[in-house]
Every structure is written in structure tokens, then in C-alpha cells.
DRENDO-1510 file (C-alpha; in Angstrom, 1 decimal, always signed):
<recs>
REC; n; res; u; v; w
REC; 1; UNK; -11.4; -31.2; +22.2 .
REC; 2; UNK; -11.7; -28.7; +18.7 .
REC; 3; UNK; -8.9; -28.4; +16.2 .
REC; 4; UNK; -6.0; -27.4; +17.2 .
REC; 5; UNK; -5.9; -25.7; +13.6 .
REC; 6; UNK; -6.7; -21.7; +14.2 .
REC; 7; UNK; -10.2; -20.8; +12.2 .
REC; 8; UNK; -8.2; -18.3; +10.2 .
REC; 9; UNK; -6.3; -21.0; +8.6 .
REC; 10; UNK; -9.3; -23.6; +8.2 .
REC; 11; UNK; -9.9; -21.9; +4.8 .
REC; 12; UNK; -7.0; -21.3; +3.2 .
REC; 13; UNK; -6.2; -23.6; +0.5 .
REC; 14; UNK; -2.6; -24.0; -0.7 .
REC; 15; UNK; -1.5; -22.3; -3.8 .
REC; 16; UNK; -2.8; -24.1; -7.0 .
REC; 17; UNK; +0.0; -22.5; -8.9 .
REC; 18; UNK; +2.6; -23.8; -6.6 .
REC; 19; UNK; +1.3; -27.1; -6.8 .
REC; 20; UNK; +1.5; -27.0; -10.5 .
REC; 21; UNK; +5.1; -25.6; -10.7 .
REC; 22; UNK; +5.5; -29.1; -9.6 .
REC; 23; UNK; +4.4; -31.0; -12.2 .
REC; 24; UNK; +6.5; -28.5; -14.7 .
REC; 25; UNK; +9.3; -29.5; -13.3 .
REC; 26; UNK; +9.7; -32.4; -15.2 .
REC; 27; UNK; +12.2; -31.4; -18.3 .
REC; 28; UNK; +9.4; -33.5; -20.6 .
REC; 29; UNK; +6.6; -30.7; -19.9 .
REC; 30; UNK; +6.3; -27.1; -21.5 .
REC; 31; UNK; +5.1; -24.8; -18.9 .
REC; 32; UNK; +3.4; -21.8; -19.9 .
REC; 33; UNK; +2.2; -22.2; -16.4 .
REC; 34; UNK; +4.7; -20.4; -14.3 .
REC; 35; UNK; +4.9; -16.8; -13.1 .
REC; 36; UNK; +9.1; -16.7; -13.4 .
REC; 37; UNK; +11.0; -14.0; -14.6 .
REC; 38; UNK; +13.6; -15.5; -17.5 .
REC; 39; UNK; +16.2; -16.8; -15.5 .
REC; 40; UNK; +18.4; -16.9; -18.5 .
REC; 41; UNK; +18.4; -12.5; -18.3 .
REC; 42; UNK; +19.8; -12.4; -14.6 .
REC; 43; UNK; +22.8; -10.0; -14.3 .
REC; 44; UNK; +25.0; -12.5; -12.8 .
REC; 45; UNK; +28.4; -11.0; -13.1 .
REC; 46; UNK; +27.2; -7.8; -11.8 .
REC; 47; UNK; +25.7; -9.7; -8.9 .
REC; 48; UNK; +28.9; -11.1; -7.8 .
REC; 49; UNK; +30.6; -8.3; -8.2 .
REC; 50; UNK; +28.2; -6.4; -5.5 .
REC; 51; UNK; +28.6; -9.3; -3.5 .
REC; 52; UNK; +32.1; -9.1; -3.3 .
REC; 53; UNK; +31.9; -5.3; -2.9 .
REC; 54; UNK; +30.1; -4.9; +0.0 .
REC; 55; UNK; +32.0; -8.0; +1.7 .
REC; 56; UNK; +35.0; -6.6; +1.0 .
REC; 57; UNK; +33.6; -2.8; +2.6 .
REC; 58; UNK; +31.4; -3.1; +4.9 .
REC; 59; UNK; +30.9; -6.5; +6.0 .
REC; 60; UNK; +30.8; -6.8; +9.5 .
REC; 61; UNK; +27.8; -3.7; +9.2 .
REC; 62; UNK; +26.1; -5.7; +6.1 .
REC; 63; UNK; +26.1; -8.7; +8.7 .
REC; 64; UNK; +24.3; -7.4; +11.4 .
REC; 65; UNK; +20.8; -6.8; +12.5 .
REC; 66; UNK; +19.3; -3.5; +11.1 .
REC; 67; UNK; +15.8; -1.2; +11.1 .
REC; 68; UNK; +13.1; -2.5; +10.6 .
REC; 69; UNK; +11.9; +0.2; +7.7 .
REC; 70; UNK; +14.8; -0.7; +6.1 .
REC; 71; UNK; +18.4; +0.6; +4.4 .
REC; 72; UNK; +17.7; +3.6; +4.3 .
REC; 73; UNK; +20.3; +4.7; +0.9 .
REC; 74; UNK; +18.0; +2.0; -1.0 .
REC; 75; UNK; +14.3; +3.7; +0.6 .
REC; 76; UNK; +16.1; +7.3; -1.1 .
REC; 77; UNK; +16.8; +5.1; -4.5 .
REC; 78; UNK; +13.2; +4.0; -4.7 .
REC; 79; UNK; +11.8; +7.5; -3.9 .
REC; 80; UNK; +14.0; +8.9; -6.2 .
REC; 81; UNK; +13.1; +6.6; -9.4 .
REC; 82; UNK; +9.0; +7.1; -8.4 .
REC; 83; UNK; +10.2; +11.2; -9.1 .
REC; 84; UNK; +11.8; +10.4; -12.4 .
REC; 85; UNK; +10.2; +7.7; -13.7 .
REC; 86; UNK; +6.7; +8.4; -12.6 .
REC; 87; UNK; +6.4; +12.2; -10.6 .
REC; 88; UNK; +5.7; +10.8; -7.6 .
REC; 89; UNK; +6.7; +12.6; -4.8 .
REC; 90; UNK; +6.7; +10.4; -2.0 .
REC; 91; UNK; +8.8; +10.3; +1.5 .
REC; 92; UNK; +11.3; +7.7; +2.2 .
REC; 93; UNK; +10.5; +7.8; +5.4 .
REC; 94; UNK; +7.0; +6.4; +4.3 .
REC; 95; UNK; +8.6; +3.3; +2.6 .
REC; 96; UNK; +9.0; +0.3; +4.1 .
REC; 97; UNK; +10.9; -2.5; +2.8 .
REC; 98; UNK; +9.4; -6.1; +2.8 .
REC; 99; UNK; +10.2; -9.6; +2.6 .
REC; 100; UNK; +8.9; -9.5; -1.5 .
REC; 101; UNK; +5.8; -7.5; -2.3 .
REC; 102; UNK; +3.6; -10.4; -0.7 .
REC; 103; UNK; +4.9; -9.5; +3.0 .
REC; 104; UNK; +3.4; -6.1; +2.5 .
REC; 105; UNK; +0.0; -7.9; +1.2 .
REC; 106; UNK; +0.2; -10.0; +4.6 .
REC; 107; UNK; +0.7; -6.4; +6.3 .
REC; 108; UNK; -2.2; -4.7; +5.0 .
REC; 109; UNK; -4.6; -7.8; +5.9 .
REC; 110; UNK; -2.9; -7.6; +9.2 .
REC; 111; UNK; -3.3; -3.9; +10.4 .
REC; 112; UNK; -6.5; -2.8; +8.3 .
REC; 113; UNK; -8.6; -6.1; +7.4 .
REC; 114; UNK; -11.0; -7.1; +10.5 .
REC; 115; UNK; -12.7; -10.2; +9.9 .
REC; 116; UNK; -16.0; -9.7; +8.3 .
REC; 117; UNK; -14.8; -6.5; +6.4 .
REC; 118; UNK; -15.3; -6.0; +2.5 .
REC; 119; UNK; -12.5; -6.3; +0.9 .
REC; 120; UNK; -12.8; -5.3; -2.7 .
REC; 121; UNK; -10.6; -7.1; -6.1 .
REC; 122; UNK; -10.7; -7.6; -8.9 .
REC; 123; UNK; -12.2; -10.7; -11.0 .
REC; 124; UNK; -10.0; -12.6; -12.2 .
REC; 125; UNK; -7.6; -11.4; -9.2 .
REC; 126; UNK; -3.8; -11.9; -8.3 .
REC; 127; UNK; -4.5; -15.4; -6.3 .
REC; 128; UNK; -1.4; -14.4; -3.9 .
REC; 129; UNK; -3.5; -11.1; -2.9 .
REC; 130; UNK; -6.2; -13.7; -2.4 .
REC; 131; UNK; -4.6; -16.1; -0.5 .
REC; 132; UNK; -2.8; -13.1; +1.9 .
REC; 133; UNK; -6.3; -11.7; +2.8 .
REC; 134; UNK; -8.1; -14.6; +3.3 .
REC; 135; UNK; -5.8; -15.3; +6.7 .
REC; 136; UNK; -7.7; -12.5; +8.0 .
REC; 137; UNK; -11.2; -13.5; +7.1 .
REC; 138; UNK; -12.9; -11.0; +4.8 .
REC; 139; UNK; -15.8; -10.7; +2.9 .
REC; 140; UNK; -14.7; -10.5; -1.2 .
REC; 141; UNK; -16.1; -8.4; -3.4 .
REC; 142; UNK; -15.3; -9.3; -6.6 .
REC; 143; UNK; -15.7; -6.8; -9.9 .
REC; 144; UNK; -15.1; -8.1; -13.0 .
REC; 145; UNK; -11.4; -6.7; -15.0 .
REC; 146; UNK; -12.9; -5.6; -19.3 .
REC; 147; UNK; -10.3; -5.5; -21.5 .
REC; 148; UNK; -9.7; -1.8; -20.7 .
REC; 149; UNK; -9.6; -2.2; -16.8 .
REC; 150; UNK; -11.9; -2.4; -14.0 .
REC; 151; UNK; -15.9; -2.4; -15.1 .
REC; 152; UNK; -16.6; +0.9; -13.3 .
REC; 153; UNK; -21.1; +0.3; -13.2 .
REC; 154; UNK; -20.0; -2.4; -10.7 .
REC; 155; UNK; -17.0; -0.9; -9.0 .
REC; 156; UNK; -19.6; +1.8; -7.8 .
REC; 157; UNK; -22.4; -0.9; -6.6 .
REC; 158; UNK; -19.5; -2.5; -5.2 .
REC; 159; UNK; -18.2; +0.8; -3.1 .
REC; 160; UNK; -21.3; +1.0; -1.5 .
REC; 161; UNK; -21.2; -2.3; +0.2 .
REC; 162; UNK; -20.8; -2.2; +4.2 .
REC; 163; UNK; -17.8; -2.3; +6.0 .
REC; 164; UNK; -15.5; -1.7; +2.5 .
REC; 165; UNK; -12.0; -1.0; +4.3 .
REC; 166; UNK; -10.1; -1.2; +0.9 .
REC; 167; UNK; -10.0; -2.0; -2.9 .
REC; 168; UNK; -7.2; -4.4; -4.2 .
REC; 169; UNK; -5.6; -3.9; -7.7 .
REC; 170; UNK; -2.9; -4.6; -10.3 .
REC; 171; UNK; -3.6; -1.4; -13.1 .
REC; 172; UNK; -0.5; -2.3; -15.2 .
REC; 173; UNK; -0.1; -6.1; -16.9 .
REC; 174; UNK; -2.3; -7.9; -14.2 .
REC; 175; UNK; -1.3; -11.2; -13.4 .
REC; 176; UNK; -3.2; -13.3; -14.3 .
REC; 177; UNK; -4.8; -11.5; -17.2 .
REC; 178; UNK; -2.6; -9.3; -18.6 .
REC; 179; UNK; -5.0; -6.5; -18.9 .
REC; 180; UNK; -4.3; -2.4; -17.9 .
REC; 181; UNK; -6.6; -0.1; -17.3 .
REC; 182; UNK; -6.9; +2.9; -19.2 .
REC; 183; UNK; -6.0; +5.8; -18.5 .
REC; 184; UNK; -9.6; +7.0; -18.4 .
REC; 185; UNK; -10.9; +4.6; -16.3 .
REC; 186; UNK; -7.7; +5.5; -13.7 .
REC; 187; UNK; -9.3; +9.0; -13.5 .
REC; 188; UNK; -12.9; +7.4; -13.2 .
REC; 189; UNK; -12.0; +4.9; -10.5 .
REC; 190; UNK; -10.1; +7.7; -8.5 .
REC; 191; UNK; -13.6; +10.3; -8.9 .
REC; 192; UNK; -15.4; +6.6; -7.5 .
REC; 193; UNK; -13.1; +6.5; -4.3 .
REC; 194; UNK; -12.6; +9.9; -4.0 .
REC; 195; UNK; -16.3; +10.0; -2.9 .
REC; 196; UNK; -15.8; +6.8; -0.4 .
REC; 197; UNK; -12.3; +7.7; +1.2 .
REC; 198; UNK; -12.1; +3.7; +0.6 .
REC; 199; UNK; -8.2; +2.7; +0.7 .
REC; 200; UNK; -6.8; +1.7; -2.7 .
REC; 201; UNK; -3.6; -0.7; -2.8 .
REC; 202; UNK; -2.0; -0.2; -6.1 .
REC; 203; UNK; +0.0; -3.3; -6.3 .
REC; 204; UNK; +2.4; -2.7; -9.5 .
REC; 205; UNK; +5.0; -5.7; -9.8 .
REC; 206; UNK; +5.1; -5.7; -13.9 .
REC; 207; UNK; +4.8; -1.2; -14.5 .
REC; 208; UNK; +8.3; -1.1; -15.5 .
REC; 209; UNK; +8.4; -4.1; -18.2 .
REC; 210; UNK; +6.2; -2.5; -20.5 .
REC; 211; UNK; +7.0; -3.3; -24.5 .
REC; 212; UNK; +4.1; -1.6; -26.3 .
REC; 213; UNK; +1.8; +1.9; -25.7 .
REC; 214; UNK; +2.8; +4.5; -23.2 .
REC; 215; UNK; +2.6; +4.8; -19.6 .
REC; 216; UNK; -0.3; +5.6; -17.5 .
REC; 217; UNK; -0.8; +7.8; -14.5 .
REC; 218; UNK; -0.3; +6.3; -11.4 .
REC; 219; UNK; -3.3; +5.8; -8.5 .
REC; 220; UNK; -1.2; +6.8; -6.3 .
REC; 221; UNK; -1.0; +9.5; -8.0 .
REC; 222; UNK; -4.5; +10.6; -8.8 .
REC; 223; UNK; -6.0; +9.4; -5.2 .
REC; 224; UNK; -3.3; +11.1; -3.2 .
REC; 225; UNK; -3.0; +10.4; +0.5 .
REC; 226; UNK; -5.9; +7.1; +0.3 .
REC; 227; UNK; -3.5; +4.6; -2.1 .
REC; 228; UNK; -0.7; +2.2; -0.8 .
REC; 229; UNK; +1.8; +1.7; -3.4 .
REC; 230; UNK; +3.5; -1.9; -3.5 .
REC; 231; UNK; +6.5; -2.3; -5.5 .
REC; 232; UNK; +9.2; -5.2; -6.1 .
REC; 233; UNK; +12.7; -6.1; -7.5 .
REC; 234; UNK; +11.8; -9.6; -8.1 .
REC; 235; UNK; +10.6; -9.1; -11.6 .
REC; 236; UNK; +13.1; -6.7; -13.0 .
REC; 237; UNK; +16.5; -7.9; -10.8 .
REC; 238; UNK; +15.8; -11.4; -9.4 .
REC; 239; UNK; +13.3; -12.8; -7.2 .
REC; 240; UNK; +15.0; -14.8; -5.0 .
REC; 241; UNK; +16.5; -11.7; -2.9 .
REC; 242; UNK; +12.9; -11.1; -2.1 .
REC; 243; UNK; +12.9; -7.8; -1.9 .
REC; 244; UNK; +9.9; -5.4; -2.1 .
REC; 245; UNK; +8.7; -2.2; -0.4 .
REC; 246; UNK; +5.4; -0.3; +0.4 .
REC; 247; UNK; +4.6; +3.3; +0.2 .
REC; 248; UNK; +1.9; +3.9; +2.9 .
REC; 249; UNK; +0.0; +7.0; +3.8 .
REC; 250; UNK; +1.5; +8.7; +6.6 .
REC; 251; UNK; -1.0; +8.1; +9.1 .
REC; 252; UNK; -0.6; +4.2; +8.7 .
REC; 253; UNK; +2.8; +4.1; +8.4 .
REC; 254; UNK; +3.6; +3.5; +12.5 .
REC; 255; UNK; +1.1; +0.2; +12.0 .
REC; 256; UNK; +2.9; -1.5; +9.0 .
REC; 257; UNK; +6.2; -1.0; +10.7 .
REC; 258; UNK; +5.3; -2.7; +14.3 .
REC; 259; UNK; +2.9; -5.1; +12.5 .
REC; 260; UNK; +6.4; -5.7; +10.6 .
REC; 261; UNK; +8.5; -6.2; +13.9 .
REC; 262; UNK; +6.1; -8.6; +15.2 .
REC; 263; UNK; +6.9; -10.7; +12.0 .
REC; 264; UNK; +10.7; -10.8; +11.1 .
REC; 265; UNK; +12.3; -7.6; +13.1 .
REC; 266; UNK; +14.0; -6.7; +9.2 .
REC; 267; UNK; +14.0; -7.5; +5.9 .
REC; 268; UNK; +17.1; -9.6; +5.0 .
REC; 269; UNK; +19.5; -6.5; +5.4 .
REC; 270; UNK; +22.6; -8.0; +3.2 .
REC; 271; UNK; +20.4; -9.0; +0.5 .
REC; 272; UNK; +19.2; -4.8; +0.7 .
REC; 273; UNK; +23.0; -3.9; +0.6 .
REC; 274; UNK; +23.9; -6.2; -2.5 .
REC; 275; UNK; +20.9; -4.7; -4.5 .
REC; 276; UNK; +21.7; -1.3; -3.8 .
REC; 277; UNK; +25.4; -1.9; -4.4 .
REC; 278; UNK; +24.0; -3.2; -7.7 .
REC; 279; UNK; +21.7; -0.4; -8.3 .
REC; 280; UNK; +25.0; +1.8; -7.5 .
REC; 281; UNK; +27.2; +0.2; -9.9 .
REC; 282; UNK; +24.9; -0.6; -13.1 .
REC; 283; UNK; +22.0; +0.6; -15.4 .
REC; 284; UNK; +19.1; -0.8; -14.3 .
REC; 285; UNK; +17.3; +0.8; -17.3 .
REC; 286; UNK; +19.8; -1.0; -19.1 .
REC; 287; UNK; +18.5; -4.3; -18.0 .
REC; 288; UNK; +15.2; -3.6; -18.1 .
REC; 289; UNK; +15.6; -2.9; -22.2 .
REC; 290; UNK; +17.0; -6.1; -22.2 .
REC; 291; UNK; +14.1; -8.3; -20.5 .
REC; 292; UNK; +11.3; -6.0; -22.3 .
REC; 293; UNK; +12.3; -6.6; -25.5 .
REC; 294; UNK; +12.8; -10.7; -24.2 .
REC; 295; UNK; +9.0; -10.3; -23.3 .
REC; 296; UNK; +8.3; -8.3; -25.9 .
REC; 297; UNK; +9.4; -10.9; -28.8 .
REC; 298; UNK; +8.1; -13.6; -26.6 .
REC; 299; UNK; +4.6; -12.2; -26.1 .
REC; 300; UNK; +4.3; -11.7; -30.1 .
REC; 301; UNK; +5.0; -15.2; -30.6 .
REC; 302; UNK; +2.3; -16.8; -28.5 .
REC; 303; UNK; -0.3; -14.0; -29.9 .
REC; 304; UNK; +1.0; -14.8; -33.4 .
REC; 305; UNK; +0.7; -18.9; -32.6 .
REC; 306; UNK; -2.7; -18.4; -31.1 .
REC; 307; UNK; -4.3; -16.8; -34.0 .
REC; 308; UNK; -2.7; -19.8; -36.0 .
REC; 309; UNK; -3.6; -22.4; -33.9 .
REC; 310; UNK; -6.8; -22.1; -31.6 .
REC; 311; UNK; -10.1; -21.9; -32.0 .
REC; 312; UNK; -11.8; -18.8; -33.8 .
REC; 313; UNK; -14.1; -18.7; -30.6 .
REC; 314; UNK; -11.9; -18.3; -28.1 .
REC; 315; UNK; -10.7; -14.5; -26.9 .
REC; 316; UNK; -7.1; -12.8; -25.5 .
REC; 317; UNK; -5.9; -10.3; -24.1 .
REC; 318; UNK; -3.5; -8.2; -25.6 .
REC; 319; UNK; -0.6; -7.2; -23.1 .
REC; 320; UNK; +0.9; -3.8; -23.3 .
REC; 321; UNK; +3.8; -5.4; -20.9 .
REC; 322; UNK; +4.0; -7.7; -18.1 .
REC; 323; UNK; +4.3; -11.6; -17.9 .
REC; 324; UNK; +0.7; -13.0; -18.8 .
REC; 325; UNK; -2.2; -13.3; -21.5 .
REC; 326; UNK; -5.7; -14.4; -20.4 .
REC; 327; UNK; -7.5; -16.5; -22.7 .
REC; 328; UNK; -11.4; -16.9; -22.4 .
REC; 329; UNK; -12.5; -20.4; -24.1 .
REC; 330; UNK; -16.2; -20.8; -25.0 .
REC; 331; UNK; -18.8; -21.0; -21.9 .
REC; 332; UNK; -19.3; -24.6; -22.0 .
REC; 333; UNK; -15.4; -25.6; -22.1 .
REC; 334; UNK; -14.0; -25.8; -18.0 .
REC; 335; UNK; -10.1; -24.9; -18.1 .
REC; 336; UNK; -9.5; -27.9; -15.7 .
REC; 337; UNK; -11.0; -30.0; -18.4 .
REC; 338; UNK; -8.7; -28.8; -20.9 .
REC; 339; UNK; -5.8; -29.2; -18.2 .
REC; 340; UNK; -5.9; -32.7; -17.6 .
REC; 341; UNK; -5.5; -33.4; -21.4 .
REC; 342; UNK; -2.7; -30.9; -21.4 .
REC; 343; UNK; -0.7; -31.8; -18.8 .
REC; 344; UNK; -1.0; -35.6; -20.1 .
REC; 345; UNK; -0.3; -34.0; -23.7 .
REC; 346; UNK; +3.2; -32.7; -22.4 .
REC; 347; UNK; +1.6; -28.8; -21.4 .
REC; 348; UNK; +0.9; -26.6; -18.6 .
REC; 349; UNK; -1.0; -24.0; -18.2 .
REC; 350; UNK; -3.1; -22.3; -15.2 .
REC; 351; UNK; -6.7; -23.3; -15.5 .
REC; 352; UNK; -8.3; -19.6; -14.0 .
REC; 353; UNK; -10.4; -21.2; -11.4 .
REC; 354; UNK; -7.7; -20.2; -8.6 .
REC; 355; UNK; -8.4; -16.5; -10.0 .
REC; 356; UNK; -11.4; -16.7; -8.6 .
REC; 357; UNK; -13.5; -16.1; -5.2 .
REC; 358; UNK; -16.2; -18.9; -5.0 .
REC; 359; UNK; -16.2; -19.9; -8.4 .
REC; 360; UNK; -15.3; -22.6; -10.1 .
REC; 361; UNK; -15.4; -24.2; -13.7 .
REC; 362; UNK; -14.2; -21.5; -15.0 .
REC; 363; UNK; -13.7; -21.4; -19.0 .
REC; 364; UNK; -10.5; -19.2; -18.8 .
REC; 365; UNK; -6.6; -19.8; -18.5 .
REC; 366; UNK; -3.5; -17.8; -17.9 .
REC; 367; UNK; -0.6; -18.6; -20.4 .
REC; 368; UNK; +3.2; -17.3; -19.5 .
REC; 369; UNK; +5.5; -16.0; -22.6 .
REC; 370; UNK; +8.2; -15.1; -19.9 .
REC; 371; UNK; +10.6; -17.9; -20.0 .
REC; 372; UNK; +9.9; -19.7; -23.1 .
REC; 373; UNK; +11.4; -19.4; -26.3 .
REC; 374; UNK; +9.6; -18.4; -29.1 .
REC; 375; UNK; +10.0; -22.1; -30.8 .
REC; 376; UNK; +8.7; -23.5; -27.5 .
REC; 377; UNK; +5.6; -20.8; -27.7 .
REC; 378; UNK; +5.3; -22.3; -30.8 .
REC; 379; UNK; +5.6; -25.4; -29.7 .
REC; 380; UNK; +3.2; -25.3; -27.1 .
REC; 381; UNK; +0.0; -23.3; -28.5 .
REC; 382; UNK; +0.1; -25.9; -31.0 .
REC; 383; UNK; -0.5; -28.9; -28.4 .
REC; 384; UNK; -3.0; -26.7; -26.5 .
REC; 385; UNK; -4.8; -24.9; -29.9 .
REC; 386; UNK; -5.0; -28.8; -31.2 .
REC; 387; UNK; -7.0; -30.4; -28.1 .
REC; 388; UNK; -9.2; -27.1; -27.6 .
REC; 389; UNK; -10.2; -27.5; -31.3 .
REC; 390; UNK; -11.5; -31.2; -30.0 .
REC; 391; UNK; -13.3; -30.0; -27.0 .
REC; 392; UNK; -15.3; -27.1; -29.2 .
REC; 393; UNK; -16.3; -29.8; -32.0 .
REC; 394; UNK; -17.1; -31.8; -28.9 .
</recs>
């Protein structure tokens, strides 16, 4: 008798980040490991108080089952923010919302991703993108990220492979490295897919928390019609409601909602009515000041520290926004190394081999500024810039 394990799960590893969000729980440990939004900046009050609103309104509706697309007042508020905040004209009847941004990843694997097809991203990639398509068995092809975005020469070998179905990317404050891509290579990399027809997901979880430079065009934007826009409240309300959407071209929009059926029926609809009574009620450009200029201060601090404290030979990104910097050590340093003699040192980090599609060894890392203090930065880069200084004499 063969496994009783299905083949599509023989491969999939658990998340490396998880399991390392559970060493930094101990108190003793300073994480720059974790992909959190600052739990200290969550609008609490305001939270009950749309809590209490919509139990004392409409409860017995807020209750019940609901539409799979989802509340359809909260589709209209997301539609109408893409139009001010980015000219995006986009349907609400083309938005679906999803159980966090990573249900809508599962969604796409599900209704486009055959097993065997090419699935382009990025290198380093998002490892929950990663971990989502592998359940359906594809063929990576990984380009590498420069510090301006996507390296274009081998985005174009890369289109040309067989049996692309779609491209996988994070333009704005990628997680894990931080970087955006320019504004000119948006335009080049929609002329590339243009000529394909190849399907782009634009997954954009950080776009709004930018602290430094201006705004970029949108893919969805300059590869109308071929781009599936993901988007989230997690990082800019609170992540525990788990709510995201997806913006899908017309023509696939039928798919994603069955495929979503066949999964949960509905996102949690009262969790949909309390952030919309929220929305209702409060600023949410408001907030967002308040957490970009957190991340803002924060990410200054651990540039500033590194400079201070690390090596001369190792290399950052510079985030415009977001939740992440990248560091690359020298070639003949692994990060896993270096994490073993953090972790024991009282630091965490993510070493960037989980980044990564068939690599391993890697001499890269991703460090968090999100929800640490600048003294803990401090703090931190210290521990980490000491023992990397022993591993390049070494």
C-alpha cells in the first residue's frame, strides 16, 4: 500500500518563518525575524466601538451566512480608494474578498496553475507565494530582484519558457527584500508581457506604508485586462480579521469565485462588517500616517546601526516603505551559519534560504524594523554586526 499522503503535499515543507516565530517567543530574544505589523499601533478603541455598532444594528444579518464575493458596501470602499489613491478603475463586481491575501494566492494556484506549468517569481520571492503554488506542482522560474526591481535581460529569457501561465510579484517594499521596482522597469516589464499575454499577479500588501519617494504606477494599471491585483487590511488595520481581496480580470472572475465556494462558502462575513463599520467611522489615512512614520523612524534606525555596526562588505537595501531590509553578507558567509550563533546570542533573524527555489546556503538575511524600537534596533544590529565581523575575519 503507497502513502496515504496526496503527491501534491509530499513536497511542501512547513513554513521556516513560522517555525522561527517560535523560538522569538521567548521574552529573552530580539526578533528582527517576524513579519508583524506593530501591535502596539492597532486602533483599539475604534475597533470596539464598530464592534459594538454593528451588534447593536444589524446583528442577526452580521451573523448569518453571506455571498461568497463578499459585502458588497466594503468591495465599493476598495474600488473606490484604487480611483483616489491610485486611478484605478476597477469593478466591484470583479473583487473578491478572501480569507487574507494568501487565500487568493491558494486561488490562483488552484484555477490557473496545472501541474508542470511555469510559474514565474521573483528571486528572493515572498515564501508564502511559494509555499501556496507549490500545492499545485509547478515548475519555478526564478529571476533575480536588483536593487531597482526585476532584472529585465532575464525576465525576457524567462517569458519564453514553455507552458509560462503567469508571473508572480511584489513591485512595492517586497517582503523579504525590501526592494521596488522603478518606475521604469514597471513600463519595461509591462512592454515584456504585453508581447506574451502571460498573466501578472501584482501582489501589493506594503503600497500604502510608504515613508520615503513617491508612488509608482500600478501593473495593473499599465498591463490592463492580464494583471490580478491582491490587496489586504492586515498590514494597515490588523491581521488577525484576515481579510484580503483580489481584483481579477473579468473573464476569470466566475473561476476564483466557485474555486472559492468549494473552500469556505464566505469570507468571515462579521469580521467584513466590523472593518467596514470601521472604515465608515474613522480616517484610515489617519492611521496609516501614524504606522508610516512608526516604520519610518524605525527603518532609519536599523540603516543608521548597520552602517555603525556591520561589516563594510556586506550590502542593504534601502526601503522606500514596507516592513523589510535585505542584507547580502559576503559569498562565503551561509545566513544559517550566522543564525545559529544568533539565536544562541539572544537574536533572530530570517536566514534567506526559505526565499529561495532550490537553493540553499544562501549568504543573505531579511531583518524586520516593524515592531521594534529603535533602542532594540540598536540593540540588536549590534549583537548581529559583532558575530558577522567574526565570521568575515574568519
Amino acid at each position: 500500500m503507497g502513502s496515504i499522503i496526496s503527491d501534491r503535499m509530499a513536497d511542501v515543507p512547513r513554513s521556516f518563518i513560522r517555525e522561527i516565530l517560535k523560538v522569538t517567543a521567548d521574552a529573552s530574544i530580539i526578533s528582527l525575524a517576524g513579519g508583524l505589523p506593530n501591535r502596539n499601533l492597532f486602533p483599539i478603541e475604534p475597533i470596539k466601538k464598530a464592534i459594538d455598532w454593528v451588534m447593536t444594528h444589524d446583528a442577526a444579518d452580521a451573523l448569518q451566512y453571506s455571498t461568497t464575493e463578499g459585502y458588497a458596501p466594503l468591495r465599493d470602499w476598495i474600488v473606490k480608494r484604487y480611483a483616489k489613491t491610485e486611478g484605478l478603475n476597477i469593478d466591484p463586481n470583479h473583487i473578491l474578498i478572501t480569507n487574507g491575501s494568501q487565500q487568493a494566492l491558494d486561488l490562483i494556484g488552484k484555477v490557473l496553475v496545472n501541474e508542470g506549468d511555469s510559474v514565474i517569481i521573483e528571486e528572493p520571492g515572498y515564501l508564502g507565494a511559494i509555499q501556496a503554488f507549490s500545492m499545485y506542482r509547478p515548475e519555478f522560474v526564478s529571476v533575480p530582484l536588483n536593487l531597482d526591481g526585476i532584472d529585465m535581460d532575464r525576465i525576457n529569457d524567462a517569458l519564453m519558457y514553455k507552458n509560462i501561465k503567469l508571473m508572480y510579484g511584489v513591485p512595492n517594499f517586497q517582503n523579504p527584500s525590501g526592494i521596488s521596482y522603478s518606475e521604469e522597469k514597471r513600463h519595461e516589464l509591462a512592454a515584456a508581457l504585453k508581447k506574451t499575454g502571460v498573466l501578472f499577479v501584482e501582489d501589493d500588501p506594503y503600497g500604502a506604508l510608504r515613508f520615503e519617494g513617491t508612488p509608482k504606477t500600478s501593473l495593473y494599471k499599465l498591463y490592463p485586462g492580464k494583471t490580478i491585483r491582491l490587496g489586504s487590511f492586515s498590514k494597515v488595520f490588523v491581521p488577525s480579521m484576515r481579510l484580503g481581496w483580489l481584483a481579477s480580470p473579468p473573464e476569470l472572475y466566475e473561476k476564483f469565485v466557485v474555486a472559492k465556494q468549494a473552500a469556505d462558502l464566505h469570507t468571515n462575513y462579521f469580521g467584513q462588517r466590523v472593518v467596514y463599520q470601521y472604515l465608515t467611522d474613522n480616517d484610515l489615512d489617519k492611521h496609516i500616517a501614524t504606522i508610516v512614520t512608526v516604520y519610518g523612524t524605525q527603518c532609519k534606525a536599523m540603516i543608521s546601526a548597520i552602517e555603525r555596526y556591520f561589516p563594510p562588505s556586506v550590502t542593504i537595501s534601502h526601503p522606500e516603505g514596507g516592513m523589510f531590509l535585505w542584507a547580502i553578507l559576503p559569498k562565503n558567509i551561509s545566513s544559517l551559519d550566522v543564525f545559529e550563533k544568533a539565536i544562541r546570542a539572544g537574536v533572530a533573524f530570517v536566514p534567506g534560504d526559505p526565499f529561495y527555489v532550490g537553493k540553499t546556503g544562501s549568504n543573505t538575511m531579511r531583518l524586520n524594523f516593524s515592531c521594534v524600537d529603535p533602542d532594540t534596533i540598536e540593540k540588536g544590529i549590534k549583537i548581529l554586526g559583532s558575530l558577522l565581523h567574526t565570521f568575515t575575519k574568519g
